[in-house]
C-alpha positions in Angstrom: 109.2 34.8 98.2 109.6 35.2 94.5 110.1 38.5 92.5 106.9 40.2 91.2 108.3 39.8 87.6 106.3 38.9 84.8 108.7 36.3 83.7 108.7 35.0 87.1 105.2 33.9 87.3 105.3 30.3 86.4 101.7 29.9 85.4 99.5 30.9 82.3 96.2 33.1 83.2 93.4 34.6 81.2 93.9 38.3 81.9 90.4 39.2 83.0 89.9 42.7 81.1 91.4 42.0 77.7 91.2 37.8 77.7 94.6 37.7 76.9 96.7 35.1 77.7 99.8 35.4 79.6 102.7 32.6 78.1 105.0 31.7 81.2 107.3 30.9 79.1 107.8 33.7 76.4 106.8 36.0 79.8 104.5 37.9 77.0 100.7 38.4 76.7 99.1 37.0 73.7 95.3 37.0 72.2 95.5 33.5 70.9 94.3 30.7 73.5 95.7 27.4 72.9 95.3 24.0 74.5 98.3 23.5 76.1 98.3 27.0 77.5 96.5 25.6 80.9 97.6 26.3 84.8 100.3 24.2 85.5 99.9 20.8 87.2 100.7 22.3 90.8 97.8 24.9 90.8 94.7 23.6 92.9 92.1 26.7 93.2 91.6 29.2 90.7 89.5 32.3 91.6 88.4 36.4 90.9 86.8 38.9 92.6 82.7 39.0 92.4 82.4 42.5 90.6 79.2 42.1 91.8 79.8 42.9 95.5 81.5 46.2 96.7 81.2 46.2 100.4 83.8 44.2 102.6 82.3 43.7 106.3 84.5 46.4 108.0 84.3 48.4 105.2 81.0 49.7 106.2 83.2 51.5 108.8 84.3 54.0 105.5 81.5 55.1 104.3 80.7 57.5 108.0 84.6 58.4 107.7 83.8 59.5 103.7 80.7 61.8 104.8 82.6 63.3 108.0 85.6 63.7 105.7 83.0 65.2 102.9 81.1 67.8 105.7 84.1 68.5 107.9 85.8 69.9 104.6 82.1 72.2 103.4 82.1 73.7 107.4 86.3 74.8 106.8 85.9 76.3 103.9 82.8 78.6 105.1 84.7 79.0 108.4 88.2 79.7 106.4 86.7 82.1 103.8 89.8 83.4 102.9 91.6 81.6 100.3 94.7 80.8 102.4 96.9 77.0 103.1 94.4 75.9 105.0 91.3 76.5 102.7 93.5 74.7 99.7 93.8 72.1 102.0 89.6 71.7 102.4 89.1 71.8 99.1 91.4 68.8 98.7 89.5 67.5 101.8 86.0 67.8 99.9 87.2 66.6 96.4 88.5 63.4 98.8 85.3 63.2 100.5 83.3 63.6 96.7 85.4 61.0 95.3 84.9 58.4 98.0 80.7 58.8 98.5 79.9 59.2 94.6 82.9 57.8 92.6 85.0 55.3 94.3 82.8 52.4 94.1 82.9 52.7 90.3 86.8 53.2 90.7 86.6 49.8 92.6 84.9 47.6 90.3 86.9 48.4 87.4 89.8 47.3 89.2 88.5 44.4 90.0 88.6 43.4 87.1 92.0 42.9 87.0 93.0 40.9 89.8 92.9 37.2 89.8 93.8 34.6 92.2 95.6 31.3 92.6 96.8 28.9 94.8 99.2 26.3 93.9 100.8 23.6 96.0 103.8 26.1 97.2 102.2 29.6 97.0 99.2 31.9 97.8 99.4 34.0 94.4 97.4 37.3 93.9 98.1 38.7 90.3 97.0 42.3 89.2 97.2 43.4 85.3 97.3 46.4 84.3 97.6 47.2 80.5 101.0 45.3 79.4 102.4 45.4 83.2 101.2 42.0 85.1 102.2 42.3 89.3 102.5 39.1 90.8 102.6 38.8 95.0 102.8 35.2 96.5 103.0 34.1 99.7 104.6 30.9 100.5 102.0 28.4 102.1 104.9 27.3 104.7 104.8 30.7 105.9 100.7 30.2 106.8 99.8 30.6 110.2 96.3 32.3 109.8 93.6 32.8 108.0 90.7 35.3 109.0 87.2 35.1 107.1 84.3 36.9 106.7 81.1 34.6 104.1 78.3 35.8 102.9 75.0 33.5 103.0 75.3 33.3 99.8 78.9 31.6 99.9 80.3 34.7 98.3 83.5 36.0 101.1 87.0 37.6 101.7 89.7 35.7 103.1 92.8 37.0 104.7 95.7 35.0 104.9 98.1 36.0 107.9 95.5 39.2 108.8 95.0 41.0 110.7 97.4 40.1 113.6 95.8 41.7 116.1 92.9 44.6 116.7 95.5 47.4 115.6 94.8 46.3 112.0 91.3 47.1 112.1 92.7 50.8 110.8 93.5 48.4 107.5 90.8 46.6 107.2 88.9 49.5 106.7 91.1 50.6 104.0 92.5 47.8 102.6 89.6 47.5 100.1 88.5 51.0 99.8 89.8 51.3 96.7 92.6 54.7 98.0 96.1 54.4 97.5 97.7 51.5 98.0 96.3 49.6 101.4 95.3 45.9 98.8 98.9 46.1 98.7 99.9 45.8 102.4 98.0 42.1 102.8 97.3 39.0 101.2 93.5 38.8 101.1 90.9 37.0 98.1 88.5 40.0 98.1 84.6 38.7 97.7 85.1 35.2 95.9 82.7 32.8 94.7 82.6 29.5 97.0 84.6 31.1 99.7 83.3 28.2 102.2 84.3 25.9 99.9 87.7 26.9 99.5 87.7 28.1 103.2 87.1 24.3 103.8 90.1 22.7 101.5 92.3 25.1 103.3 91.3 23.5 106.9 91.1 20.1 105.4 94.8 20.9 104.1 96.4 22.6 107.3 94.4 20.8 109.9 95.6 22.3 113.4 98.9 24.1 112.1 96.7 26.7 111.2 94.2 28.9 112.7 90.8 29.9 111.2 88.5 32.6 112.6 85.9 33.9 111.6 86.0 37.7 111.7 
């Protein structure tokens, strides 16, 4: 797997929040758009997150783990009363709770906004810019053994490339786009795409038998 270095990425991208363009090959981000700065010739599907669409399927499962979180913190710090370690420790538990029912979804679509995706003849590319600093994961396609799904009516869907491996990962799935911490990080997954059957359907037409596709 490559480094997720800037001047590692072999591919010019519009960065989604400014509309800069990123130069492979001076590794810098510039606000002039030329001609020649396309995807390279390997690159076969281009993609972003639909801003437009916060909810995952098993991320329904979050929002009755936000209000227990939210209530279960109200009831300790009536029962606590005192200001001791454990009433601190509520009062982290209800500002967690606030930020995940009221604010989180806002937190989530901002961020968004910064991710694009790629695939290429090699690689599975996910790129995330923020401000000056462009992270860049890829997963070889050699390494492909699975790809989970979950599509919308309206063609809009999430696929997850080697995820989950078995029904111990649910616990991520719920978190993985909840916008907390760092759980995008742990999987290779195009969050809520435009044409996901479409693309779901190159990918079989592609990999054939070699790889599995289920429908989660």
């Amino acid at each position: 797997m490559k480094s997720n270095i800037k001047s590692k990425l072999e591919t010019a991208y519009i960065d989604r929040a400014t509309k800069n363009v990123y130069n492979p090959e001076t590794g810098e981000m510039t606000k002039e758009f030329e001609e020649s700065q396309k995807l390279n010739s390997s690159t076969v599907w281009t993609g972003e997150p639909n801003p437009k669409y916060k909810w995952t399927k098993y991320e329904f499962l979050f929002l009755p783990l936000s209000w227990f979180i939210f209530f279960a913190a109200i009831f300790w710090m009536i029962a606590l009363k005192e200001v001791t370690f454990l009433y601190i420790f509520a009062v982290l538990l209800l500002l967690i709770g606030l930020y995940c029912i009221f604010f989180r979804n806002h937190h989530k679509k901002k961020k968004r906004k910064k991710y694009s995706y790629e695939i290429t003849e090699t690689d599975i590319t996910i790129i995330y810019t923020r401000g000056k600093n462009v992270k860049v994961r890829q997963l070889p396609l050699e390494n492909l053994k699975y790809v989970g799904y979950s599509i919308r009516k309206n063609n809009v869907g999430t696929l997850y490339f080697n995820f989950p491996n078995n029904y111990k990962d649910i616990f991520t799935l719920i978190f993985a786009n909840s916008g907390l911490g760092k759980f995008d990080e742990q999987i290779y997954a195009f969050f809520e795409i435009d044409d996901a059957d479409d693309l779901l359907n190159q990918l079989k037409a592609k990999f054939g038998d070699t790889v599995k596709f289920e429908r989660l």
